[in-house]
N, C-alpha and C positions, 0 to 999 in steps of 0.2 A: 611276771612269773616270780618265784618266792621259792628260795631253797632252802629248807625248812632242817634241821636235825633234830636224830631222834635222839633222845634223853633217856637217863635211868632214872626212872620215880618210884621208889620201894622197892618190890620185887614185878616191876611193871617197863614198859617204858612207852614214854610218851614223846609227842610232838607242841611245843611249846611257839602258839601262835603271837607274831605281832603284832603290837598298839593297831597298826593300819588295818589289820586283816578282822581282825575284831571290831574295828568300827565299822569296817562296811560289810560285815555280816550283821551287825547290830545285837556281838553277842559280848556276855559279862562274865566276869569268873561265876559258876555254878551254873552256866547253862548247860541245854543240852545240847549235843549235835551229832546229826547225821549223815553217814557215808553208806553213799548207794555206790554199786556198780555200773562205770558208763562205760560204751562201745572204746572210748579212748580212755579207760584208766579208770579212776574212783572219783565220787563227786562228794563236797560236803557241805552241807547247810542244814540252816540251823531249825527248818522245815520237816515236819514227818513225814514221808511221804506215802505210809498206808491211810494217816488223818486223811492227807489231801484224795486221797482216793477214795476213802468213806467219803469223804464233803462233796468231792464232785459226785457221785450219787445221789447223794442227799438234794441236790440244789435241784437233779434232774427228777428226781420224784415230785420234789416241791411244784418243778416248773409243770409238768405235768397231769396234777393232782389239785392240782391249786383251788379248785374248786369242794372239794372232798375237805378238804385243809382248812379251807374258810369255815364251813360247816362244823366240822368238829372243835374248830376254836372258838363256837358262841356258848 
């Protein structure tokens, strides 16, 4: 666990992660990241998770479809 403080950045303020916490989200200065709402608190990664909800649709039409799919791809 990671006790994190919040900072004045302009007329903002932010939370300013460490080296360690950035490597293993695999994130750089300028990305983006996301915080959802979890049963126990808020969650963040650097994940979208409306994409990932598009995508997993996506995969299940594909899976689906598959045949439809091939055909319109000649």
């Amino acid at each position: 666990m990671h006790a994190l403080k919040l900072t004045q950045i302009g007329n903002s303020v932010g939370v300013i992660l460490p080296k360690e916490m950035l490597a293993r989200l695999k994130l750089e200065k300028g990305d983006t990241v996301y915080v959802t709402e979890a049963p126990d608190g808020v969650r963040l990664t650097p994940h979208d998770p409306v994409f990932e909800a598009q995508m997993k649709a996506a995969r299940e039409v594909m899976k689906t479809r598959r045949a439809v799919l091939h055909e319109l791809a000649k």
